[in-house]
VOGU-3710 file (C-alpha; in Angstrom, 3 decimals, decimal comma):
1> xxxxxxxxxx> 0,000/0,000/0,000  1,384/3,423/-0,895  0,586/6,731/0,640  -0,349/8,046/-2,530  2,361/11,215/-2,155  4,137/11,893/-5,591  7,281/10,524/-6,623  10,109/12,770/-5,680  11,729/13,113/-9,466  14,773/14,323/-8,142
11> xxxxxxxxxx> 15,222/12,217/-5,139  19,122/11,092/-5,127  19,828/7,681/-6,257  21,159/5,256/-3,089  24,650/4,232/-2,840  27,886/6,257/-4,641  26,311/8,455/-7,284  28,060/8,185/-10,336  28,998/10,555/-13,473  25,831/9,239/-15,468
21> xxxxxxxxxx> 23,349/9,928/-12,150  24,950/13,653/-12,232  23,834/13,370/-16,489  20,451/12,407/-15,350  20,110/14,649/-12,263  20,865/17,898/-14,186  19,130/16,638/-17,475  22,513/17,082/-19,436  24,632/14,233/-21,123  27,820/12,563/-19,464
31> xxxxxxxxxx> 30,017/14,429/-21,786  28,315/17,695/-20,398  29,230/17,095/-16,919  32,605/16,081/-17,723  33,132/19,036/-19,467  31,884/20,716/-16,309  34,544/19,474/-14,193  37,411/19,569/-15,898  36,998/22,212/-18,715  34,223/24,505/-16,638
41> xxxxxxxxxx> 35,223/27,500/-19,157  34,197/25,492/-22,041  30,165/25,450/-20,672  27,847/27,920/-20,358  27,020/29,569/-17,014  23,242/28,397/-16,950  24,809/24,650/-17,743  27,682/24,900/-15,145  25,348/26,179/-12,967  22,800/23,421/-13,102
51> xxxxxxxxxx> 25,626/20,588/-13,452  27,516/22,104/-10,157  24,214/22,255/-8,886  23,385/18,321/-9,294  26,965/17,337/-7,904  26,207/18,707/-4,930  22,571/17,279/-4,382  23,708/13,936/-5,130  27,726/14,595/-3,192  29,000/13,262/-6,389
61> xxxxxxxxxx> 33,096/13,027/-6,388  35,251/12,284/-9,206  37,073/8,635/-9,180  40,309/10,192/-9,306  42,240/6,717/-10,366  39,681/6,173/-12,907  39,907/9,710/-14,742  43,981/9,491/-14,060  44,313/6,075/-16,026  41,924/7,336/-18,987
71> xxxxxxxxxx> 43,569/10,680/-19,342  47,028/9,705/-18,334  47,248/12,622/-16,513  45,847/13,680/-12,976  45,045/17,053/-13,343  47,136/17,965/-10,515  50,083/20,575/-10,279  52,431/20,317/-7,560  54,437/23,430/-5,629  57,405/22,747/-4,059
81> xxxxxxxxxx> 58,263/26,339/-1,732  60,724/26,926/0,911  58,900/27,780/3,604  55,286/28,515/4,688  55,736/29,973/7,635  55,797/33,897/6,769  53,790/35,506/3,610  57,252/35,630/0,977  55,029/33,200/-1,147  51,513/33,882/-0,225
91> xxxxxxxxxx> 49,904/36,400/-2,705  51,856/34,270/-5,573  50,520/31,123/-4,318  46,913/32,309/-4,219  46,852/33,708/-7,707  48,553/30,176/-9,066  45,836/27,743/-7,730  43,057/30,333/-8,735  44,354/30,462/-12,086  44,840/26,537/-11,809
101> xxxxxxxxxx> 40,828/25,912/-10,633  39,912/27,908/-13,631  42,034/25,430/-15,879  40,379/22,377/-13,637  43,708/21,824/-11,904  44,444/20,594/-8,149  47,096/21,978/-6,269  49,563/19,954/-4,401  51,701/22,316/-1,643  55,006/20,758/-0,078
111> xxxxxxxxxx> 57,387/23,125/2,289  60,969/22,236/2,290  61,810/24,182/5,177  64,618/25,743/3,062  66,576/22,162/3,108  68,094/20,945/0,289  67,364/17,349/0,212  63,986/17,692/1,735  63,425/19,325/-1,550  64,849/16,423/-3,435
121> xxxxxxxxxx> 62,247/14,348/-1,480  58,948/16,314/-1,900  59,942/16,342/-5,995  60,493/12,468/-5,986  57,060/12,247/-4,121  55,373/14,401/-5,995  56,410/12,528/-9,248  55,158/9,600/-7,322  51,776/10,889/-6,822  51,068/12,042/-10,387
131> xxxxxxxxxx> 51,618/15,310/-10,138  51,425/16,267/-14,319  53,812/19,168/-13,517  56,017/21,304/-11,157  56,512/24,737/-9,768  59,508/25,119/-8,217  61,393/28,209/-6,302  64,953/29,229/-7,741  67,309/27,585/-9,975  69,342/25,718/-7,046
141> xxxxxxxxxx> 69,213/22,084/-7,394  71,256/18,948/-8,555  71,478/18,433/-12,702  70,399/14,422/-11,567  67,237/16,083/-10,111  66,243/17,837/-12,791  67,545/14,694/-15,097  65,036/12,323/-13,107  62,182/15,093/-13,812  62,727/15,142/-17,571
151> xxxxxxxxxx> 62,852/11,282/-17,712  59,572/11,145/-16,141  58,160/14,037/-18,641  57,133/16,082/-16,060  57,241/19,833/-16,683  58,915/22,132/-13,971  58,631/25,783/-14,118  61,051/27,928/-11,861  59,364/31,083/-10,259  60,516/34,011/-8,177
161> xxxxxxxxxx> 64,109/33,713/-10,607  65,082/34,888/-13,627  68,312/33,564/-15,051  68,938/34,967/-18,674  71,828/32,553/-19,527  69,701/29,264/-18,353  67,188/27,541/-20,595  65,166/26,119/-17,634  61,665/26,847/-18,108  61,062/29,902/-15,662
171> xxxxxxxxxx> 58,582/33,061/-15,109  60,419/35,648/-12,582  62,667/38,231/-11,763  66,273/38,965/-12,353  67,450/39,246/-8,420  70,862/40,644/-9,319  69,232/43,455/-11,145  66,210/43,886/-8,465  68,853/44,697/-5,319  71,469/46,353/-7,693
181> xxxxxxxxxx> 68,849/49,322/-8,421  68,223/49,501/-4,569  71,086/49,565/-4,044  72,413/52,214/-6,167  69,049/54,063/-4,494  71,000/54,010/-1,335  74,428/54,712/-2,304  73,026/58,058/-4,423  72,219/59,394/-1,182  75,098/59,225/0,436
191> xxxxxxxxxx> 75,646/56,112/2,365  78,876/54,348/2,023  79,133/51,898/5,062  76,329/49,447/3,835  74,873/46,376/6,083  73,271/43,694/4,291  71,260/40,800/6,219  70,749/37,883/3,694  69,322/34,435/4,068  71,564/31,543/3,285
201> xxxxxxxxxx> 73,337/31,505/0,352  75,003/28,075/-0,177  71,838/26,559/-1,507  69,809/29,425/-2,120  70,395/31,137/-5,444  67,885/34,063/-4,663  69,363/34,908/-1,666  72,947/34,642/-3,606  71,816/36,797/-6,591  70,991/39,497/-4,432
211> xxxxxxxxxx> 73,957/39,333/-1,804  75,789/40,152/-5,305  73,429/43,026/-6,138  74,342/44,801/-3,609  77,868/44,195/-4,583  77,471/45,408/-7,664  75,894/48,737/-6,787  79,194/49,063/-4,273  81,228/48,864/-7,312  79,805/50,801/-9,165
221> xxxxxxxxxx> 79,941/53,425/-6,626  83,774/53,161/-6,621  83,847/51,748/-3,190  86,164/48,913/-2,124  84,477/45,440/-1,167  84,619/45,646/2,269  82,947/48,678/2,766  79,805/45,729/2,637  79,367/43,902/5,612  77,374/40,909/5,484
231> xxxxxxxxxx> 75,570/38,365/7,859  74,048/35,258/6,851  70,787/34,017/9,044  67,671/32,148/8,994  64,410/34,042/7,444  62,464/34,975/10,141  61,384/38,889/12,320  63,576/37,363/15,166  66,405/36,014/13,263  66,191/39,210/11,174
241> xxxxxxxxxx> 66,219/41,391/14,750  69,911/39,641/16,289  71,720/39,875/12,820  70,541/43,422/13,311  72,544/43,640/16,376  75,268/41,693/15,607  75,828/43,729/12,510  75,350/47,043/14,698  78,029/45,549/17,017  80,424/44,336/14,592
251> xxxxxxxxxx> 80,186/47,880/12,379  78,725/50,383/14,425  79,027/53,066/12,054  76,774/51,093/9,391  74,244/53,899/8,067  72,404/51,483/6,074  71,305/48,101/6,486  70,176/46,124/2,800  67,745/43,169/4,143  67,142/40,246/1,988
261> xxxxxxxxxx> 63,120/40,093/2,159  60,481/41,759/4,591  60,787/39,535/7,208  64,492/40,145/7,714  63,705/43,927/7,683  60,572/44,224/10,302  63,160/42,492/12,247  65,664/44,874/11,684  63,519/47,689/12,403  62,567/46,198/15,808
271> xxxxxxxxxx> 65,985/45,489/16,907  66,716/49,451/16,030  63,967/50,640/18,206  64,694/48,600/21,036  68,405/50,040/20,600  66,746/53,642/20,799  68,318/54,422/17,074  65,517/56,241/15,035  64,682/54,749/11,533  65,530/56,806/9,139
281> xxxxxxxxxx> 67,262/59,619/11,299  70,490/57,634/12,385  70,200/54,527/10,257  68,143/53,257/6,474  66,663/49,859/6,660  65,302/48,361/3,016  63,468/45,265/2,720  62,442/43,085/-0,549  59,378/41,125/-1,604  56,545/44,469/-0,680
291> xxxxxxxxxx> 54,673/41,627/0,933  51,885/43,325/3,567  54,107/43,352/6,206  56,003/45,752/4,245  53,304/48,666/4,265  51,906/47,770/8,206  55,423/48,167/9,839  56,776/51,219/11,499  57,542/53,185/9,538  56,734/51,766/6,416
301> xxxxxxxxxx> 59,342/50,143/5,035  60,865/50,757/1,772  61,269/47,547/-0,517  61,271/46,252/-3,928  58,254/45,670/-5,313  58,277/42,049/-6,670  54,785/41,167/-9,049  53,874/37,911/-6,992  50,055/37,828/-8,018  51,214/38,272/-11,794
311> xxxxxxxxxx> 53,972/35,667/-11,011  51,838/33,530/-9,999  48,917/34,006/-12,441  50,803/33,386/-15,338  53,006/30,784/-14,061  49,811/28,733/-13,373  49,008/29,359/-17,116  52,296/28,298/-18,830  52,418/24,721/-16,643  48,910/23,944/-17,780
321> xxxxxxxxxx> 50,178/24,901/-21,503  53,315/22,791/-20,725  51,370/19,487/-19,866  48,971/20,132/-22,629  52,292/20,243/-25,064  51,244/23,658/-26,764  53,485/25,745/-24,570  54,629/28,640/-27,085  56,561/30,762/-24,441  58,399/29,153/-21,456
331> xxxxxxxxxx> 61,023/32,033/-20,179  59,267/35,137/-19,479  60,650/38,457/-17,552  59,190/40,033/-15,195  59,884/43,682/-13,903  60,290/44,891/-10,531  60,275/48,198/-8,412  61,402/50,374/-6,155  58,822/51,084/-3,248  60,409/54,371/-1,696
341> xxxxxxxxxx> 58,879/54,898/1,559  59,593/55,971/5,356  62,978/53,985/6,585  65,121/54,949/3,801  67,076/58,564/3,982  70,383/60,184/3,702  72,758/58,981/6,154  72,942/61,370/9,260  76,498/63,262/8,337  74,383/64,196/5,535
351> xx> 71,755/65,668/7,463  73,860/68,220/9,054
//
């Protein structure tokens, strides 16, 4: 006996709904709602709509291995950065998987902690998983590593690093040239007794290119070599506040202090308040990276502008072009900029 209520013609089908229930549910074909998934610019909104719609009703979820085997690809990217504890990468990040979801990519994020051969790792496992391509940070790994990546045909695309004289797939920045120009900023003003505070460069080829920015710009100015005095730490406000004071102590009549990224340079700027010195009155203190932190600290802090949304965007863009095999453009330039603000002035012999 029935209660005589109508039949529900949408009521969700029992068990795991499949790709032909979705069809059914949304009144589209099969093809349609694969299109919708993988290729959702290729469908209209009303379609998408309705599809997305009918996915969620019935909870309806991909089987990954199933699509992977037919497609031979996974439709997964994978990131490899150094760290993810401050914002360096953030903004860049953000823009690549929202540029990936638009393509119908995953994104797969592994932090290396800024080691070497937990790098090496994450890649291999990566690989492992499927990933149909790579974004990696920097140049600065073994030739067997990228060997093993090109004998698995797996695209890798270096970001935040521009190397002209390398034919290594990369979207970035030419760091050399970046801290060169703020360099030269600093020395047209007057300073000559320049600090720099740099992350460490024995496997880090960012923080190497622009530890020798800065020594360009000191050349250039006609000043000998050691006029630069360098320390070497961990990235980080508190690492970035005792190199402050170590340099202070070791060359107390520094007048400007060069920091390697943001980070390093809020630090910096703590350590000088706690040591009473006014920012820029009795010493300049330049970041790089203009990541948020750059515009909230006290005083704002001058930096180079580095385009990590656009970085990101189109990097995003040319790996998806890479594993489709149509990639027409795979070294691309970006430009960056000096962000003059509140902690960078003449040096105070200058101001009397």
């Amino acid at each position: 006996m029935t209660s005589g209520a109508p039949e529900d013609p949408i009521q969700p089908p029992t068990g795991v709904p499949t790709l032909a229930d979705v069809a059914r549910h949304a009144n589209v074909s099969t093809a349609t709602v694969s299109r919708c998934l993988n290729a959702p610019d290729k469908v209209g909104e009303a379609t998408r709509n309705r599809v997305m719609a009918a996915v969620n009703e019935l909870g309806y979820a991909p089987n990954f291995n199933a699509r992977a085997l037919a497609a031979k690809r996974t439709n997964t990217i994978g990131a490899v950065i150094p760290t993810i504890e401050n914002t360096i990468f953030a903004r860049g990040l953000q823009a690549f998987q929202e540029e990936l979801g638009r393509h119908g990519y995953t994104l797969l994020i592994a932090s290396s902690g800024y080691r070497e051969d937990l790098e090496a790792e994450q890649i291999r496992s990566l690989v492992a998983r499927g990933a149909d391509a790579l974004l990696l940070i920097g140049y600065h790994r073994s030739a067997e590593l990228y060997a093993f990546l090109e004998r698995r045909n797996v695209p890798a695309l270096v970001a935040w690093a521009y190397d002209n004289h390398s034919d290594q797939p990369a979207i970035g920045f030419d760091n050399v040239a970046a801290m060169a120009a703020l360099g030269r900023q600093v020395m047209q003003l007057g300073h000559r007794n320049i600090g720099m505070i740099s992350g460490r460069t024995p496997t880090n080829d960012r923080a190497r290119d622009r530890v020798e920015g800065v020594r360009h710009a000191i050349s250039e100015a006609g000043l000998p070599p050691a006029n630069l005095v360098l320390l070497e730490t961990q990235y980080g406000i508190e690492e970035g506040a005792e190199a402050f004071r170590e340099l202070m102590a070791k060359a107390p009549g520094t007048t400007a202090v060069l920091c390697a990224n943001d980070v390093l340079a809020v630090g910096a700027l703590r350590a000088a308040k706690e040591m009473g010195l006014s920012v820029p009155d009795d010493i300049s203190i330049t970041g790089f990276d203009d990541i948020e932190l750059a515009t909230l600290a006290e005083p704002a802090l001058t930096t180079v502008h580095v385009p990590h949304r656009e970085m990101g965007r189109r990097s995003a863009q040319m790996l998806v072009s890479m594993v489709s095999g149509d990639s027409a453009q795979t070294r691309v330039e970006l430009s960056t900029d000096i962000r003059l603000r509140q902690t960078l002035g003449p040096p105070p012999m200058r101001r009397r």
